[in-house]
C-alpha positions as CSV (number, residue, x, y, z in Angstrom):
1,X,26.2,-17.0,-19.1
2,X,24.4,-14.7,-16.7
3,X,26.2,-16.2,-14.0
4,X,29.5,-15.7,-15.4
5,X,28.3,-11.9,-15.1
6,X,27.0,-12.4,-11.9
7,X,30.4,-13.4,-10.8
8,X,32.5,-10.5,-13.1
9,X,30.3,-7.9,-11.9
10,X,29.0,-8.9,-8.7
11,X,28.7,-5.0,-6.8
12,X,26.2,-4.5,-9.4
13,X,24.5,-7.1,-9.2
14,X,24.3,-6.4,-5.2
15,X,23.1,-2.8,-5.8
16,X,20.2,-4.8,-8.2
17,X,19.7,-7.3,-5.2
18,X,19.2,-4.6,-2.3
19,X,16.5,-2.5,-4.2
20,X,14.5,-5.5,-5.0
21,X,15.0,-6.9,-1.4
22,X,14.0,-4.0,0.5
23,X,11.4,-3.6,-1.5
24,X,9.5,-6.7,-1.0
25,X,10.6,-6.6,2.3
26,X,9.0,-3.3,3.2
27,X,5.4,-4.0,0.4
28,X,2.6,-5.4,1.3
29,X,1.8,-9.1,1.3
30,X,5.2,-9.5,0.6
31,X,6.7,-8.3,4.3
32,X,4.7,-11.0,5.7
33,X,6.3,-12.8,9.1
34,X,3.9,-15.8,7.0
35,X,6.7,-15.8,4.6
36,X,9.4,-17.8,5.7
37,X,12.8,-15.3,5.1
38,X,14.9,-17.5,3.0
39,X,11.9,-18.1,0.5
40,X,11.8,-14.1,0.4
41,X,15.7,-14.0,-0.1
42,X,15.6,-16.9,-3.0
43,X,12.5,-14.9,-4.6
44,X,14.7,-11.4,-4.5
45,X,17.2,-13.7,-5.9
46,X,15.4,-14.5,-9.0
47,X,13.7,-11.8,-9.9
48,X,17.7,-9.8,-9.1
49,X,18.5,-13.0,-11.6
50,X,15.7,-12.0,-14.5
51,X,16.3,-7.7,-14.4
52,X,19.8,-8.0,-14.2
53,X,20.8,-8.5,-17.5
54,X,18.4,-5.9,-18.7
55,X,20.2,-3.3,-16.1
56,X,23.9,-4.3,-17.8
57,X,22.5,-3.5,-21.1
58,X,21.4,-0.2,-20.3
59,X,24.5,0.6,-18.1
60,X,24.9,1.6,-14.2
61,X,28.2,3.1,-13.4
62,X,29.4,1.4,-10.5
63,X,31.9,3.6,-8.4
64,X,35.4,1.5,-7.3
65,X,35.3,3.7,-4.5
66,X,34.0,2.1,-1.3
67,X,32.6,5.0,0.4
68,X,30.4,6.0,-2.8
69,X,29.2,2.1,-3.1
70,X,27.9,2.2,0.4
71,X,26.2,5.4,-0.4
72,X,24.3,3.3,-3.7
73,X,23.6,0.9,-1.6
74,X,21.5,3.2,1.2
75,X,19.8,4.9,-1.8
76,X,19.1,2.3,-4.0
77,X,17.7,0.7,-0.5
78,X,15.2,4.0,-0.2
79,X,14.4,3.6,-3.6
80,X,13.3,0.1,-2.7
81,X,11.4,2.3,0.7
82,X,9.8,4.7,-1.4
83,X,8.5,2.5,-4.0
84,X,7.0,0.6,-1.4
85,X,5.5,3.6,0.4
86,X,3.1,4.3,-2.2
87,X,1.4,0.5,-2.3
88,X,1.5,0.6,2.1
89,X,-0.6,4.0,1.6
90,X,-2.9,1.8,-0.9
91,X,-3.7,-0.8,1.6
92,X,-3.8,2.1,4.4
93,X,-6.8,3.4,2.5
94,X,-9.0,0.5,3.3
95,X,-7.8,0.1,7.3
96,X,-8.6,3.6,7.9
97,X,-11.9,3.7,5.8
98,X,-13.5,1.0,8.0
99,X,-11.8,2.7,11.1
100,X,-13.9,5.3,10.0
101,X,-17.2,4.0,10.6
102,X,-16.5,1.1,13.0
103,X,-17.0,3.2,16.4
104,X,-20.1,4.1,15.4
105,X,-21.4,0.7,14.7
106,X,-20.3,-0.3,17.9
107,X,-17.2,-2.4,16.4
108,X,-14.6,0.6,18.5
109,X,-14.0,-2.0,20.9
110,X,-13.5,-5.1,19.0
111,X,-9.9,-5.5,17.6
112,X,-8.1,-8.0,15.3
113,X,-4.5,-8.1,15.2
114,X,-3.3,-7.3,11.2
115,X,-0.2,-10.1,10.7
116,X,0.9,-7.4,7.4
117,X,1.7,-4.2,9.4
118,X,1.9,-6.5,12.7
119,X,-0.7,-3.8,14.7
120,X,-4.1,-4.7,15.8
121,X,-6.5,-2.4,13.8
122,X,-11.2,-2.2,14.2
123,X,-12.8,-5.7,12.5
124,X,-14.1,-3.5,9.7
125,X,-11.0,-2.2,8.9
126,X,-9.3,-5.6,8.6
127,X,-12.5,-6.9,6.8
128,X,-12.0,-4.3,4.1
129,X,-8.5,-4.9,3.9
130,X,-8.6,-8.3,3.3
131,X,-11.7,-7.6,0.6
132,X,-8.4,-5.2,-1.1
133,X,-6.2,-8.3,-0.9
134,X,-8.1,-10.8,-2.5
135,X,-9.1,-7.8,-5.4
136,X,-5.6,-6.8,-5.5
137,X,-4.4,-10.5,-6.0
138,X,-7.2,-11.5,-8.8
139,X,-6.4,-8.1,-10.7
140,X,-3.0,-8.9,-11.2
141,X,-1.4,-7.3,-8.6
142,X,1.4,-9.6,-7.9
143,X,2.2,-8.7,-11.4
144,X,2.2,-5.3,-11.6
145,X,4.0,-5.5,-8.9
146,X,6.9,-6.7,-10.5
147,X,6.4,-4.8,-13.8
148,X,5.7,-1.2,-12.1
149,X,7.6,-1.7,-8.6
150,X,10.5,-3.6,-9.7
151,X,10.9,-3.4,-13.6
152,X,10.1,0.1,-13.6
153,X,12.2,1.6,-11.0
154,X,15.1,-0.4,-13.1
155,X,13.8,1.0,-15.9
156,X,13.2,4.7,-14.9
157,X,16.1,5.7,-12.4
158,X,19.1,5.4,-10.3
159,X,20.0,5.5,-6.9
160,X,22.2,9.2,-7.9
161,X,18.6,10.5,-8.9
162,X,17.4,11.0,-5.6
163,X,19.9,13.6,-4.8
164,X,18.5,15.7,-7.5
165,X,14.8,15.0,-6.8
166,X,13.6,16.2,-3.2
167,X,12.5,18.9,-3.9
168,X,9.8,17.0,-5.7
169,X,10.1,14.0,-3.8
170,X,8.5,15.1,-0.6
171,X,5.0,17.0,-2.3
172,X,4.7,14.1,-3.7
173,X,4.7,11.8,-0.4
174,X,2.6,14.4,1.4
175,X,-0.1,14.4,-1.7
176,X,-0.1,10.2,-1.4
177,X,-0.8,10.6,2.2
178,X,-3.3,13.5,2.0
179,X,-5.1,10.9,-0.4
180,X,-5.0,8.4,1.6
181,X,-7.7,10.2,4.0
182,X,-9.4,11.5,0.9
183,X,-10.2,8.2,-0.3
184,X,-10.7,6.6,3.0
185,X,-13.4,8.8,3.6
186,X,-15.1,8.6,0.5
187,X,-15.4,5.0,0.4
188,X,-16.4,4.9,4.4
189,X,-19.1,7.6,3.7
190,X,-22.2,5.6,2.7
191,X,-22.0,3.8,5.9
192,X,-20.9,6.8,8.3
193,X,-23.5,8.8,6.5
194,X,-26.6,6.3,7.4
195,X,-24.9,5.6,10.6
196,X,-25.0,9.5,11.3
197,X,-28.6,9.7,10.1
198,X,-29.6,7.0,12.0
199,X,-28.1,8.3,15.3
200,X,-30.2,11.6,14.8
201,X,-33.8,9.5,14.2
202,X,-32.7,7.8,17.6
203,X,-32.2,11.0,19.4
204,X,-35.9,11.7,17.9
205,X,-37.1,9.1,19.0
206,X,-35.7,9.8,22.8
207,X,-37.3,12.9,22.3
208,X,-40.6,11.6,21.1
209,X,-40.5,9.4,23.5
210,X,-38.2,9.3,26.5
211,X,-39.2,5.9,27.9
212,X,-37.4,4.3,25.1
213,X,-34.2,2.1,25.8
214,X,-32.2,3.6,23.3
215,X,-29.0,1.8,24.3
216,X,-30.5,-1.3,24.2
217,X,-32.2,-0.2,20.3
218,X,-29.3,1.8,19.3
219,X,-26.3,-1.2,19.1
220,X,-28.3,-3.5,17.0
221,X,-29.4,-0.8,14.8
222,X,-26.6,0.8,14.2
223,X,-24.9,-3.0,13.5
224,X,-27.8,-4.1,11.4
225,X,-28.2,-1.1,9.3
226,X,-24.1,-0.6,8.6
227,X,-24.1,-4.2,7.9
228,X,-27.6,-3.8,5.2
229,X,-25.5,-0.7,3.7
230,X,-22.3,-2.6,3.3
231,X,-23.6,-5.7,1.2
232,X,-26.0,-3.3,-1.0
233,X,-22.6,-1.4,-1.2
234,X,-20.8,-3.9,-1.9
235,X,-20.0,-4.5,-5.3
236,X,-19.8,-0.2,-5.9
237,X,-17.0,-0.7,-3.7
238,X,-15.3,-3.7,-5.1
239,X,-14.9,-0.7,-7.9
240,X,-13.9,1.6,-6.4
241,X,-11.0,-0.8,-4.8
242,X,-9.9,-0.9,-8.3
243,X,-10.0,2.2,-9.0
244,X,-7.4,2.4,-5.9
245,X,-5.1,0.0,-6.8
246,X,-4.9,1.3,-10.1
247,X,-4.3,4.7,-9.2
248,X,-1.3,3.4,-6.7
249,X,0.4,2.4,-9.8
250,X,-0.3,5.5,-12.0
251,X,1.3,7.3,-8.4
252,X,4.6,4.9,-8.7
253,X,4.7,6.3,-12.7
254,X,4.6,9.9,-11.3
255,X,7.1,9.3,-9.1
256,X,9.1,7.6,-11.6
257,X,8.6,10.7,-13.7
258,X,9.8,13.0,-11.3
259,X,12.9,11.4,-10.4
260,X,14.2,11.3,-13.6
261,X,13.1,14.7,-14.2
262,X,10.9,14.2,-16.9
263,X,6.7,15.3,-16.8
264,X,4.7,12.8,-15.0
């Protein structure tokens, strides 16, 4: 049965198929080169396959001119972008929080390449991130994903809405990546901050006492006292993760709000 309407109304079914495609393609976890491409397609498949019969129900006007299909296409492809956007900035967060503090524990040097965003990025930043990944993947992530990112969007707009929306679109970008350096800072700041006091008791101690090797002191230090603060840290942090992820998804709902005009 839902292949027979597959068949009778297939350019709706490709509009349904390009939003959930570029999406995955462009999140997360998801746009992994781990992930072999035609298990991506076959998953965008399905999951086009289980939201498609809810989107025929609701109703999506589908143009019969070819110009104005193309045109859904690109947008419903940056709704799939946008959408996207908001859970990069989420995992951004954690890179740039342990980019933060990693020169002054004497990590600056010392980079890991990061097979998600396909850059190398600091140790401490990769460690973090892969700390969010695992929390992200044993709070339901993966499922919200689908719910928020993919259900939602079905659920909440159309690819004609962006025309009407940026003027609200773009505050609403900038204020996702203005907190993205908010929150990286906060959760990097019990670390920086006893990495910063603990470079001024070291230039005390050069005062105090000038015969000191304080490069040879100052590396293990500054390594053994980031590392001390980052376990007793630890699980305040694994909250505060959450918290995060959480808030990435209440960001998608605001966004949702906004493009269909309603109050987020």
């Amino acid at each position: 049965m839902v292949l027979e309407r597959i068949a009778v109304q297939a350019p709706l079914f490709l509009l349904v198929f390009t939003r959930i495609y570029v999406f995955l393609r462009v999140a997360p976890m998801t746009s992994s080169t781990s992930i072999p491409g035609i298990a991506r397609t076959a998953l965008c498949f399905l999951v086009s396959l289980m939201v498609f019969p809810s989107i025929v129900t609701a109703g999506y006007p589908v143009p019969d001119n070819a110009l104005l299909f193309v045109l859904l296409l690109i947008g419903e492809g940056l709704i799939g972008v946008i959408t996207a956007l908001f859970l990069t900035i989420m995992f951004s967060v954690f890179q740039v929080g342990g980019q933060f503090f990693s020169l002054q524990m004497g990590f600056g040097a010392s980079q890991v390449f990061d097979p998600l965003a396909q850059v190398e990025i600091p140790l401490m930043g990769q460690f973090l991130n892969v700390i969010a990944m695992m929390i992200f993947v044993f709070s339901a992530g993966f499922q919200k994903i689908f719910l928020y990112g993919i259900q939602g969007s079905f659920a909440a707009m159309r690819a004609v809405d962006l025309a009407g929306a940026q003027r609200d679109l773009f505050p609403l970008i900038l204020g996702g990546l203005a907190g993205l350096f908010e929150q990286a800072l906060i959760l990097a700041f019990p670390i920086l901050g006893t990495l910063f006091l603990l470079q001024i008791t070291m230039g005390l101690f050069g005062k105090a006492a000038p015969q000191m090797n304080l490069l040879m002191l100052g590396f293990p230090a500054a390594i053994g006292v980031a590392f001390l603060v980052l376990f007793l840290t630890l699980p305040f942090l694994v909250r505060s993760f959450e918290v995060i992820i959480d808030a990435s998804f209440m960001q998608m709902g605001i966004f949702y709000g906004t493009m269909i005009g309603g109050t987020p």
